[in-house]
C-alpha positions in Angstrom: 23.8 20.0 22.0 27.4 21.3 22.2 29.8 20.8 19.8 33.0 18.8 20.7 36.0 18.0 19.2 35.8 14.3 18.3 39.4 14.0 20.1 38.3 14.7 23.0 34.9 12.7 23.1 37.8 9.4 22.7 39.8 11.2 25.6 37.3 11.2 27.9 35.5 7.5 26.7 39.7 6.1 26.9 40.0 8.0 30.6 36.7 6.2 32.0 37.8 3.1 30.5 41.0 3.0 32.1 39.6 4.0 35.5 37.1 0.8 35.6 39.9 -0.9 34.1 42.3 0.0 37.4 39.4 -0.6 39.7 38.8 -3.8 38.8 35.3 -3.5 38.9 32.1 -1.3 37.6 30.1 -1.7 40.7 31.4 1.0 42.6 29.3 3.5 44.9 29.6 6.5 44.2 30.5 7.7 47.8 33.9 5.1 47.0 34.3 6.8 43.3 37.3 9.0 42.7 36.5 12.8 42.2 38.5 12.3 39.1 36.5 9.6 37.4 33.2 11.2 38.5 33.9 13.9 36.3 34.9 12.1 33.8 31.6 10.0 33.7 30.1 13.8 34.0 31.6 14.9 31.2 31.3 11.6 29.0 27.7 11.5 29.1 27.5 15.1 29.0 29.2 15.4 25.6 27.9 11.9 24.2 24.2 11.7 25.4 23.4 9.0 23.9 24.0 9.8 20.5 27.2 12.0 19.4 26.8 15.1 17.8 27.5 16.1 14.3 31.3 18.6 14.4 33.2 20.2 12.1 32.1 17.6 8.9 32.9 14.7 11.1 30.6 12.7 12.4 31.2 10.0 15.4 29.0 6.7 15.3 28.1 4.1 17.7 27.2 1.0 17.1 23.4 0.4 16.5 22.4 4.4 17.7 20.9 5.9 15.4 22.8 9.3 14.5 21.1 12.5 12.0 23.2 13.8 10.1 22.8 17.2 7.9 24.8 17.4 5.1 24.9 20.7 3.2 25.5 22.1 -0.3 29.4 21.3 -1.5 30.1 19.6 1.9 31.7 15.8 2.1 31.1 15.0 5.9 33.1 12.1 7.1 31.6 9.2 8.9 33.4 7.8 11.8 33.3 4.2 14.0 36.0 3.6 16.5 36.8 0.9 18.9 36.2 -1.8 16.8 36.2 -5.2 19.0 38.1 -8.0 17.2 35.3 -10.0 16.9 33.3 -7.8 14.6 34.3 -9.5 10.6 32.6 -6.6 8.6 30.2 -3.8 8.9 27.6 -2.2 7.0 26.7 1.5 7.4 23.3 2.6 6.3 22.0 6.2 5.3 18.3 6.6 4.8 16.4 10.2 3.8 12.8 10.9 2.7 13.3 11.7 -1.1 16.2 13.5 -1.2 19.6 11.6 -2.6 22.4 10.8 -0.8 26.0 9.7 -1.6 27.7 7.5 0.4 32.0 6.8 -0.5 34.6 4.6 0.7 36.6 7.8 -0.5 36.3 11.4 -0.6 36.0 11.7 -4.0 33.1 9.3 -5.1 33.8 7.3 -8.2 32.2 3.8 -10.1 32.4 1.2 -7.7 33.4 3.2 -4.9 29.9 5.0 -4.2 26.5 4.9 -4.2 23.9 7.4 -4.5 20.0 6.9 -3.5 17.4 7.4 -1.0 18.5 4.1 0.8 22.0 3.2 0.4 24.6 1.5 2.4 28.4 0.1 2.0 30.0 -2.7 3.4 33.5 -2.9 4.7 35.3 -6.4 5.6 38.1 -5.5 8.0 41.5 -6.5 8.1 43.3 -7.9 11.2 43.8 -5.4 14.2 41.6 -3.2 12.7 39.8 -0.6 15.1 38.7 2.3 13.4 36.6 2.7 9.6 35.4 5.8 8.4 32.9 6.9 5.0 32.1 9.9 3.4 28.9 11.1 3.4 27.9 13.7 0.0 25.0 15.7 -1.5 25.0 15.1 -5.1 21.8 16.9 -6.2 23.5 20.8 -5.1 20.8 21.1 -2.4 21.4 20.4 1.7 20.1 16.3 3.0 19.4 15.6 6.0 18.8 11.7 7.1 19.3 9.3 9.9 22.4 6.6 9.4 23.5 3.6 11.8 26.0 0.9 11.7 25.9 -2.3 12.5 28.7 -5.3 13.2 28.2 -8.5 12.6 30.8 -11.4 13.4 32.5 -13.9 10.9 29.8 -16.8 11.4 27.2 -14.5 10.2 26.6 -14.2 6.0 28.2 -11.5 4.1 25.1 -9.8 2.0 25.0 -8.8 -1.6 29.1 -10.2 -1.5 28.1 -12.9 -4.2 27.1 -9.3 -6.4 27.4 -10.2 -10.3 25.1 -7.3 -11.5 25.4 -4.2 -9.4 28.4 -1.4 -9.3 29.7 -2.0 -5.8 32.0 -5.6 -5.5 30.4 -6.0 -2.2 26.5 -4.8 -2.5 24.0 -4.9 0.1 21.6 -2.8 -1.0 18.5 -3.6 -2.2 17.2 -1.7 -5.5 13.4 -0.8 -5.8 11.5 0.5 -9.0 7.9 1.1 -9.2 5.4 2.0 -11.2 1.4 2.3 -11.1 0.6 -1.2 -11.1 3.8 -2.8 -9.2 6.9 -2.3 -6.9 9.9 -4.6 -7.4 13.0 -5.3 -5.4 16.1 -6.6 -6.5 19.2 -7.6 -4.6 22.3 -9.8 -5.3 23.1 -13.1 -3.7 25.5 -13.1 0.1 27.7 -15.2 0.5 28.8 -17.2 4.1 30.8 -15.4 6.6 34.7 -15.7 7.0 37.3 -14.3 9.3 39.4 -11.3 9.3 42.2 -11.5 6.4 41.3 -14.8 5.0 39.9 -15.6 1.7 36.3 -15.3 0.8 34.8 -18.7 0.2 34.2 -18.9 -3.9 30.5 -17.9 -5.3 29.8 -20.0 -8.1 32.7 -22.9 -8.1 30.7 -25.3 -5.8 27.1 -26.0 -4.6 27.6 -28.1 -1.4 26.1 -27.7 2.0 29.3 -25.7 2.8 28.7 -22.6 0.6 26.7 -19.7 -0.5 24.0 -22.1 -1.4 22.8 -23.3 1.7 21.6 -19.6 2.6 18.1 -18.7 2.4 16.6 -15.2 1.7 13.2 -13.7 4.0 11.6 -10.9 2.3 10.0 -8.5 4.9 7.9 -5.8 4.9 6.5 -3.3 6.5 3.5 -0.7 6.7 4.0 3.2 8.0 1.2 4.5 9.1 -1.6 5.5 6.9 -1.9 8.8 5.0 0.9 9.4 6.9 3.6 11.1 4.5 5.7 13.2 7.5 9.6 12.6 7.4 9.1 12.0 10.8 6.9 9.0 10.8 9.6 7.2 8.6 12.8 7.9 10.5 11.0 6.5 13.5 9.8 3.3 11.4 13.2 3.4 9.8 14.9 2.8 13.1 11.9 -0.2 14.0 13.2 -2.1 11.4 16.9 -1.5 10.4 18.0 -4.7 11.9 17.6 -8.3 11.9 15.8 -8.4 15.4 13.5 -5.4 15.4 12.1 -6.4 11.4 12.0 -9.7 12.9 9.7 -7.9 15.6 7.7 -5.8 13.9 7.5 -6.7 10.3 6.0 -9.3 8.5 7.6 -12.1 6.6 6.3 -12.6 3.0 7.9 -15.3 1.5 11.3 -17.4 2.0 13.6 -17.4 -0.7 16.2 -20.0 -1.7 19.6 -20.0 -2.9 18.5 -21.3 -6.6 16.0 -18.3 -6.9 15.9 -15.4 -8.7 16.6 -12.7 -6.3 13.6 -10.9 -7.3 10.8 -9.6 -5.8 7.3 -8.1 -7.1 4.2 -6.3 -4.8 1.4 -4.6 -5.3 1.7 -0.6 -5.6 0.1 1.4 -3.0 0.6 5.2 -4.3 0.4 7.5 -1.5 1.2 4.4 1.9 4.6 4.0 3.0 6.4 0.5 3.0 9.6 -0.7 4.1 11.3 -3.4 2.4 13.7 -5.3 3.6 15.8 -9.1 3.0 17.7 -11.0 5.8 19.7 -13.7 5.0 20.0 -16.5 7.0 22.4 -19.6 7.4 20.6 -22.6 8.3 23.7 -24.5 9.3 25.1 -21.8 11.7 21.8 -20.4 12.9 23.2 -17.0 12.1 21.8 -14.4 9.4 22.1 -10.5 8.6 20.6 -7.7 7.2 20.0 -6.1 3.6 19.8 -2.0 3.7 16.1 -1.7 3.9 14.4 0.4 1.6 11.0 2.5 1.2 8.8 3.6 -0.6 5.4 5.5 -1.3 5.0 4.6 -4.7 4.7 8.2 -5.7 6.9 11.0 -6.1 7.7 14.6 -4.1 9.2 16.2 -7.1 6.8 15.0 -10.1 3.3 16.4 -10.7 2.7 13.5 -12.8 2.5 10.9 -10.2 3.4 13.1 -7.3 1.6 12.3 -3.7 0.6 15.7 -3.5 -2.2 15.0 -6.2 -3.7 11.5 -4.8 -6.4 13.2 -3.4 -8.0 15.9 -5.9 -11.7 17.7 -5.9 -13.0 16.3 -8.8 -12.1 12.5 -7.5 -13.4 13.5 -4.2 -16.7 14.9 -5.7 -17.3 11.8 -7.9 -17.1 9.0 -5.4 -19.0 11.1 -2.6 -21.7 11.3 -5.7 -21.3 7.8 -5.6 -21.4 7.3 -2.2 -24.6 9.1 -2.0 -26.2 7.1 -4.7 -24.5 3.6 -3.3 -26.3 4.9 0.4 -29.8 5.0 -1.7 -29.2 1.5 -3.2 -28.3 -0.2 0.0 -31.6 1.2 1.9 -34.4 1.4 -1.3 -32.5 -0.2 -4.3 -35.6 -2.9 -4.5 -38.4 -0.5 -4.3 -36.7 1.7 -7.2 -36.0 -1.1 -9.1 -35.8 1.3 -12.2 -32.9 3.9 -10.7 -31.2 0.4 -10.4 -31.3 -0.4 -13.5 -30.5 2.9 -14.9 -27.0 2.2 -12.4 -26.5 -0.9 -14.5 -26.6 1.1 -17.5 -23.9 3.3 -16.3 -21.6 0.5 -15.1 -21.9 -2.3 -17.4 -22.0 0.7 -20.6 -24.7 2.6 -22.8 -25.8 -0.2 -25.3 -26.1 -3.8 -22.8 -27.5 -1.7 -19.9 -30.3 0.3 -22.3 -31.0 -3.4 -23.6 -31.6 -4.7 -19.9 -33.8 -2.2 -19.2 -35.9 -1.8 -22.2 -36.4 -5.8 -21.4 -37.8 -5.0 -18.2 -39.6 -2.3 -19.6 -41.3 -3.6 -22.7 -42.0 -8.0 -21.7 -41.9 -7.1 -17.8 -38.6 -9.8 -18.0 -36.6 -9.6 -14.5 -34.5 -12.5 -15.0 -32.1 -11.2 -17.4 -31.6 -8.2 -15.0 -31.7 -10.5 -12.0 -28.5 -12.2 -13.8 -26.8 -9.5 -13.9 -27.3 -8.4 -10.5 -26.0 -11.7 -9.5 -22.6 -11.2 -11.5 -22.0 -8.1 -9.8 -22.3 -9.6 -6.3 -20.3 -12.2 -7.7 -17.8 -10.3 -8.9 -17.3 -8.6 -5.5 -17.7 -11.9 -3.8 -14.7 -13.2 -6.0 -13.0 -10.4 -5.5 -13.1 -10.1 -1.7 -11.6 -14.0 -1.6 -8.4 -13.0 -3.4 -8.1 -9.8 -1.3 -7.6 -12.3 1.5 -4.5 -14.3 1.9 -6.1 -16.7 -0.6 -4.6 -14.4 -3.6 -1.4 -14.8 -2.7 -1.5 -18.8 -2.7 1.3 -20.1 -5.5 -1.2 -21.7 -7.6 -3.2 -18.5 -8.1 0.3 -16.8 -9.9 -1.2 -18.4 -12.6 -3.3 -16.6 -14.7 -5.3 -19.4 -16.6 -6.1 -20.8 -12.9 -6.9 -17.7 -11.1 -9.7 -16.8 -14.1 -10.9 -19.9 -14.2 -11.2 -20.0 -10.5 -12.3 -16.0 -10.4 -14.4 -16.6 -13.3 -16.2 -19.6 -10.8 -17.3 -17.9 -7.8 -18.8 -15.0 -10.1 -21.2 -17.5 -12.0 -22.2 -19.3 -9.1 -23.4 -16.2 -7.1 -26.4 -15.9 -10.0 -27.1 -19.2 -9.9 -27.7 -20.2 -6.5 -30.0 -17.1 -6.3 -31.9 -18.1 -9.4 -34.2 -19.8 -6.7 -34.9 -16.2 -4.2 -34.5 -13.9 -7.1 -36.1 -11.3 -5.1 -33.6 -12.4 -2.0 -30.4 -11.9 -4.1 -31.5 -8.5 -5.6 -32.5 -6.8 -2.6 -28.7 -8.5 -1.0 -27.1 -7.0 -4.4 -28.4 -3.4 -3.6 -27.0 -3.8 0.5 -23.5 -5.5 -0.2 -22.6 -2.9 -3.1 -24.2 0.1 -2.0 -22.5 -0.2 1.3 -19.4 -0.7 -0.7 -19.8 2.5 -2.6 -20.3 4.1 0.7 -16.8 3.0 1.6 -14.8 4.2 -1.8 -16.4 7.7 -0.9 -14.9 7.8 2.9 -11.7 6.4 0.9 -11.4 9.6 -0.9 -10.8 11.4 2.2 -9.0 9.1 4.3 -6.9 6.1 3.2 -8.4 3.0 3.5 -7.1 -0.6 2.1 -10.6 -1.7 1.3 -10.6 0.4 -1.9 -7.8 -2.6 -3.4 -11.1 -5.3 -3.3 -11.5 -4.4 -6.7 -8.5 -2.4 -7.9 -5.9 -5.4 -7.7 -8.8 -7.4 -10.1 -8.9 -4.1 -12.1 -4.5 -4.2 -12.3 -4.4 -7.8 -13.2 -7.2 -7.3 -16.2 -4.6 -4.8 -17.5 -1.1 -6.1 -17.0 0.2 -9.3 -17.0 2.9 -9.3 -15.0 0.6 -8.0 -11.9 0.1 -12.0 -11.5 3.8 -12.3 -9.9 2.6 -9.6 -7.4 2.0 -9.8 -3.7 -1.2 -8.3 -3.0 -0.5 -7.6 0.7 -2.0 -4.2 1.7 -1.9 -2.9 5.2 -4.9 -2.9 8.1 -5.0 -0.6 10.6 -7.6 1.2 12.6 -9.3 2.6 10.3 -9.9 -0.5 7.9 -11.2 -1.9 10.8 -13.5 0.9 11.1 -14.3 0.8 7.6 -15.2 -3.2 7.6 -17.5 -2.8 10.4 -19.1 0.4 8.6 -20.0 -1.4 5.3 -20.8 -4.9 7.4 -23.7 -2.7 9.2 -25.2 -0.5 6.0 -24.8 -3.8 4.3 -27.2 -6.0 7.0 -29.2 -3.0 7.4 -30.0 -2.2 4.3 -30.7 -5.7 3.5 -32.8 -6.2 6.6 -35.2 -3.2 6.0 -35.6 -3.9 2.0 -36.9 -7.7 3.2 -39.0 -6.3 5.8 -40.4 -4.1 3.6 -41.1 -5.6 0.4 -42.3 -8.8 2.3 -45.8 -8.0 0.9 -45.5 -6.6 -2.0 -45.0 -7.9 -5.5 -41.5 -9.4 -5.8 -40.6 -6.5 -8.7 -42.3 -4.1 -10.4 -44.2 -4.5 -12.7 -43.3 -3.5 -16.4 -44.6 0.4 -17.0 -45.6 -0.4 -20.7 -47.6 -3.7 -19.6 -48.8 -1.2 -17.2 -50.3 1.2 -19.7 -51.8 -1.6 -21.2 -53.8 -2.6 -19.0 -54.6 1.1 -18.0 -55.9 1.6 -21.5 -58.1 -1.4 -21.7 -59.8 -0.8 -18.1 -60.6 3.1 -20.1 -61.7 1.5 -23.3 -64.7 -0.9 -21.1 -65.6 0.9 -18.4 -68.0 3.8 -19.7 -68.2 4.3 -15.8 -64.8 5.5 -15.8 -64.4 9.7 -16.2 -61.4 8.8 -18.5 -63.2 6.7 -21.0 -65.1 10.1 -22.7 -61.7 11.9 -22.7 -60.1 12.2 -26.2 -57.0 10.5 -26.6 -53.6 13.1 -25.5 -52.5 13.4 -29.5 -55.9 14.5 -30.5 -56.3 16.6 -27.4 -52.5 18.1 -28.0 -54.0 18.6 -32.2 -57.2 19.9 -30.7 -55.0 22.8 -28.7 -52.9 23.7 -31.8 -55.9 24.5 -33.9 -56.6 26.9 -31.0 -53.9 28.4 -30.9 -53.3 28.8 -34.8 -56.7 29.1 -35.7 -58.3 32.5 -36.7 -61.2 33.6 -34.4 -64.3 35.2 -36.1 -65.8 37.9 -35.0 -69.5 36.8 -32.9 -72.8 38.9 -32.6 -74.8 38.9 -29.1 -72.8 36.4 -26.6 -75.9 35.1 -24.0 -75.5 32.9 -21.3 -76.4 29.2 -21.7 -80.0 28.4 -20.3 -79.3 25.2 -18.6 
């Protein structure tokens, strides 16, 4: 791209206007064009192309084009919009980078209230009567080059004025929305818009009246959406960055969460996903006027590129990868032969439910032959994933469920009930147990190589347990391809598995019997039947004694051996 003096891109776009503006008309062939106007059209797309270059620490926007923009080391670059139609009110510009910082000024020299710094920011200017041109100023404050992708948008003086109702944030006129998150949650903040007014008049007042004819008739949608996943490339979010920067294309291809109104607290709380971009974003409407705009909207990949603590560099390590293929493997013998080995099962229990309850289960099994209290637990797990795969659905996020008392009671429900209803077909749920959850475990080990949503089943039950404010959370996790993929992999291993055990056990006993009641009955059959080779062998203490002695024992010297006459 060449680099031309911003003076003479507005010659040439002020020369074609004023030729189309002589002809009368813009549909012209080009046989009846003058020479002179061809070249400027020649020239004009030439230099422009679309999108206008970046020259000499100046660059030249167009309305809704998308411009990058690098900005290096002690450099202020200077953001430029021209040919401002009189019906435009205000306008926002928005700057958006990866991870890096960015500064964006109403003056050269940034200061409190007159700047913002972040990975998402964006100012908003009201103009003033016969207004045509605005400019910003564009910084690095961390000492190191940013590059990022910025656009501007108009919007008239029917449409609401965000974040211009701001109370709590450094800017008087805010429309940027503030995210913080950690390992259980993501929130978003934002302050209240107010309705749209006209160049040099008044704004209406904030707080002074609540009537149908002021700020609190507007209603807030809170948006979102997914980038790809395990997709952490700059270039995958500049390209979703410019899907959804304004009102129509997040209207498109986002998804609307919840509605907001006026009386709310501007607030907003979702699940963490470390290591899967989202885009945030709020648009605030005016029922009355059928008009609305757009906050800045903001990312995130709830992890950091800087930080080894939580960085996304570290999400997927060896020795997670070799545990869950481990469990993988094991959940692959469960869902196929899980029945038949009833005792590796239990020995599974032992390790998931802990040392002391799971030794206690299996010593009952072991010693009285007692399934049931095994066969309970069995049920509790497959309730517990039941209950958890309900409020992984939509179902979670229903209102009454914010509350925790009703969402345990309710959780706590579904996992009892599993047991019970298979108290009937104890064989039945067992061998259903083994398919559902092996094939589950068979999923969490693809999920340590590639990203897949079906891993939060049990995670968001896991981040509730452990903090309370996860119950204001939206639980909304992406599904793409590859979950999918995933669903149909476990909904095969599952029926399989199930499918074959049933087949195969369809003769046999309906458990194992105990080992020790085994014995038992092993060493009454030797003690009766003097048939039996066994019943004239010594018992395995005196036989172990018996070798001791031999060992230990001091031989004595012997005259003439002969060979036994038989």
């Amino acid at each position: 791209m060449l680099h031309w003096p911003v003076a003479f891109i507005e010659y040439l776009s002020n020369c074609v206007a004023s030729e189309c503006s002589r002809l009368g008309s813009t549909n012209v062939g080009l046989k009846k064009m003058p020479s002179s106007w061809l070249m400027y059209i020649f020239l004009y797309v030439l230099v422009c192309d679309g999108v206008v270059a970046q020259v000499e620490n100046r660059v030249v926007f167009l309305f809704n084009t998308f411009q990058n923009v690098n900005v290096n080391e002690n450099e202020t670059v200077q953001a430029v919009v021209s040919r401002i139609p009189p019906e435009v009110a205000f306008i926002t510009l928005q700057f958006h980078t990866q991870h890096s910082n960015a500064t964006l000024s109403y003056t050269r020299m940034p200061g409190l209230g007159l700047s913002l710094t972040a990975v998402d920011s964006g100012l908003l200017s009201p103009l003033i009567p016969g207004q045509t041109k605005l400019s910003w100023f564009l910084l690095a404050p961390d000492g190191d080059s940013v590059a990022g992708t910025g656009v501007i948008l108009p919007y008239t003086s029917s449409d609401p004025v965000p974040g211009a109702c701001n109370l709590e944030f450094d800017l008087d006129i805010d429309p940027n929305v503030y995210l913080h998150y950690n390992i259980f949650e993501t929130t978003i903040r934002f302050a209240p818009a107010n309705i749209g007014y006209s160049r040099g008049s008044n704004p209406p007042a904030c707080d002074t009246e609540v009537g149908e004819n002021t700020r609190w008739r507007l209603r807030y949608d809170i948006y979102q959406y997914f980038l790809p996943e395990s997709d952490l490339s700059e270039q995958s979010l500049i390209t979703s960055i410019q899907s959804v920067a304004n009102v129509q294309t997040m209207r498109e291809h986002g998804k609307r969460l919840m509605t907001l109104s006026s009386n709310d607290k501007t607030e907003v709380v979702f699940s963490s996903i470390p290591g899967q971009g989202v885009i945030y974003s709020v648009i605030v409407g005016d029922p009355v006027l059928n008009t609305s705009s757009s906050y800045i909207p903001v990312h995130t990949y709830a992890c950091s590129f800087s930080s080894t603590l939580d960085g996304c560099d570290t999400l997927g390590k060896i020795s997670t990868r070799i545990f869950f293929t481990i469990a993988g493997l094991a959940g692959l013998f469960v869902c196929f032969c899980g029945h038949r080995f009833f005792k590796c099962v239990r020995l599974t229990l032992t390790a998931v439910i802990g040392v002391v309850g799971g030794v206690i289960l299996v010593m009952s099994w072991w010693r009285f032959g007692s399934v049931m209290s095994c066969v309970v637990v069995v049920g509790l797990m497959l309730g517990f994933l039941i209950s958890s795969i309900v409020f992984f659905t939509p179902v979670g996020d229903i209102q009454v469920f914010r509350s925790n008392v009703v969402f345990w009671v309710t959780f706590s429900c579904i996992v009892v009930g599993v047991p019970l209803f298979f108290v009937r077909w104890p064989r039945e749920g067992n061998i259903t147990t083994c398919g559902v959850a092996g094939a589950y475990a068979v999923v969490l080990a693809v999920n340590a190589y590639i990203y897949t949503s079906l891993s939060y089943i049990t995670l968001n039950i896991l981040k509730r347990f452990l903090n309370d404010n996860f119950s204001k959370a939206f639980t909304d996790v992406p599904f793409q391809d590859i979950d999918f993929i995933m669903i149909t992999v476990w909904v095969v291993l599952g029926v399989s598995g199930i499918v074959l055990q049933l087949y195969r056990e369809r003769t046999r006993p309906f458990f194992p019997p105990s080992p020790y009641l085994m014995w038992l009955q092993e060493r009454e059959r030797r003690k009766t039947n003097v048939l039996d080779p066994s019943h004239h062998t010594s018992s395995l203490p005196s036989r172990l004694l018996a070798r001791a002695r031999q060992l230990t024992g001091r031989r004595e010297t012997a005259g003439e051996c002969t060979p036994l006459l038989l």
